[in-house]
N, C-alpha and C positions, 0 to 999 in steps of 0.2 A: 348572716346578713339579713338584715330584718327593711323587709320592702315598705313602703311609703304607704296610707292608706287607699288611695285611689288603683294604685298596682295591684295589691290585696284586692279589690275590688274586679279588677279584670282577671285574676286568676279565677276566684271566683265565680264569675260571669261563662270563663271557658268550662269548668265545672258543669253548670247549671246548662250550660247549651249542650255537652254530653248527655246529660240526663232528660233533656229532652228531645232526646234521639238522634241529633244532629253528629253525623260522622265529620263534616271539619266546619273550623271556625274563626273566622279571621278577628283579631287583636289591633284594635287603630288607637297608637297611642303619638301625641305631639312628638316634634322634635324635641330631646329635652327632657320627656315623661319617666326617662328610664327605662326603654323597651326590652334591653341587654337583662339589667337585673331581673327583670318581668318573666320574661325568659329561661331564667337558670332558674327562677325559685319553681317554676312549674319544672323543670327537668329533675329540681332537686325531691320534688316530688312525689315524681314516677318514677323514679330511679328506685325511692325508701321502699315503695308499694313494687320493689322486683320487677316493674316494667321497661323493656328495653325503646331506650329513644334514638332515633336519630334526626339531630340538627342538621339542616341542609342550609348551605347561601351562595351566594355568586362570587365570591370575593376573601381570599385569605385572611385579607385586613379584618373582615368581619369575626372570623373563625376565631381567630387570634383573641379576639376582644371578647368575645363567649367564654372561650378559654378562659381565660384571666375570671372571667368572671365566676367559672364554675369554678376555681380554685379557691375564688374565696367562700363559695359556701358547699366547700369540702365534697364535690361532686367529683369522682374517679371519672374520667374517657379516656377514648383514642380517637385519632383520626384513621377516616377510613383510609384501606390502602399500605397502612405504616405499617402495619403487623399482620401476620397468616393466623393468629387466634384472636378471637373477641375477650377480652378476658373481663371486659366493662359492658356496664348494659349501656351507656351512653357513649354513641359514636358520632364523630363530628366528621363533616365533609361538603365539599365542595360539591355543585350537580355533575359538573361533568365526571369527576373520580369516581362518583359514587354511580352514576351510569356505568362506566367502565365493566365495575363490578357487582353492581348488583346482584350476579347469579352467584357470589361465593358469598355472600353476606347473610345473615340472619333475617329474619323478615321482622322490621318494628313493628311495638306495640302503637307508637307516635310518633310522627311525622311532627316537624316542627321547622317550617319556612321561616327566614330572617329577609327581611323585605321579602316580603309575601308577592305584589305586584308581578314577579315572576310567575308566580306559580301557573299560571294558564299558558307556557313557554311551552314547546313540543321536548326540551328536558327535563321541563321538572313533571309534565303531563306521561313521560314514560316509565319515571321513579314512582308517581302513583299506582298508575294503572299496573305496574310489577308487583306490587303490596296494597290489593283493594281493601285487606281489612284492616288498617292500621287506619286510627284517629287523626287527625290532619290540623294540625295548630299554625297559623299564618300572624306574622306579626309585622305592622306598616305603620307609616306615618301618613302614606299615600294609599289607600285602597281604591288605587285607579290607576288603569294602563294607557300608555300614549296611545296603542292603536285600537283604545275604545275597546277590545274584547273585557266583561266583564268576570269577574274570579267566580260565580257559579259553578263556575265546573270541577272545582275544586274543594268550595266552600260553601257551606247552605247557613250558615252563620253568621253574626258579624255583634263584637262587642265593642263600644265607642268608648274610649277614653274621657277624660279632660280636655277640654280645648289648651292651647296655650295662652290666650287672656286668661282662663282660670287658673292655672298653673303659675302665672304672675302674679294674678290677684290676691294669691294665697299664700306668697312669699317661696314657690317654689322653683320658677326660674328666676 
């Protein structure tokens, strides 16, 4: 599956904010941008580069849709929970399953939030703080919380998409 050029762009962008030293990094792309794809091409790879990921989100619907998306660019997982062995460096789960069990799981290379806006939650703030060293990739449309706390705590980063006027403009919605 070969991603859009602005997508190429924000993977890139997460890249470059590793490299300057940034442990996580939040991803803000339109409704629309393709965040899902955006998503699997960076899983697809850290997975080639032998690094274990795990995808976290609020919502099965979402999983599902990752799912699908890593099958088509031939990315092996599991969900967490389904199996007593890892046999995939890409593990997919829900926060609360994956709090359940964090102490039997392997420690990720990458964190990788799907609407990220959570991430400053006291669930997903306990899945970090269980694995300080893993890289932290946050991906929104919205990089902002109702109750005003801001993703700092999470995220020292932050790469902007396309707006959706440009994304129209450009014949992409």
């Amino acid at each position: 599956m070969k991603l859009r050029p602005y997508q190429e762009d924000l993977v890139n962008g997460a890249r470059q904010s590793f490299r300057n030293g940034h442990k996580g990094v939040v991803l803000v792309a339109s409704t629309g941008a393709g965040k899902t794809p955006t998503l699997c091409s960076i899983v697809a790879g850290a997975v080639a580069n032998g690094k274990k990921v795990l995808v976290l989100a609020h919502r099965m619907r979402l999983l599902k849709q990752i799912a699908a998306t890593l099958d088509k660019f031939g990315v092996c997982y599991q969900f967490a929970g389904r199996s007593r062995r890892s046999p995939y460096l890409c593990t997919l789960g829900m926060v609360e399953s994956v709090r359940r069990r964090m102490d039997k799981m392997q420690e990720p290379d990458i964190i990788i939030v799907d609407e990220c806006q959570h991430s400053c939650s006291s669930q997903y703030l306990s899945i970090h703080s269980h694995w300080p060293n893993a890289k932290r990739i946050g991906m929104t449309a919205t990089p902002s919380r109702t109750d005003g706390k801001g993703l700092g705590e999470v995220y020292s980063d932050m790469v902007i998409g396309p707006s959706m006027a440009w994304l129209i403009e450009n014949g992409y919605l």
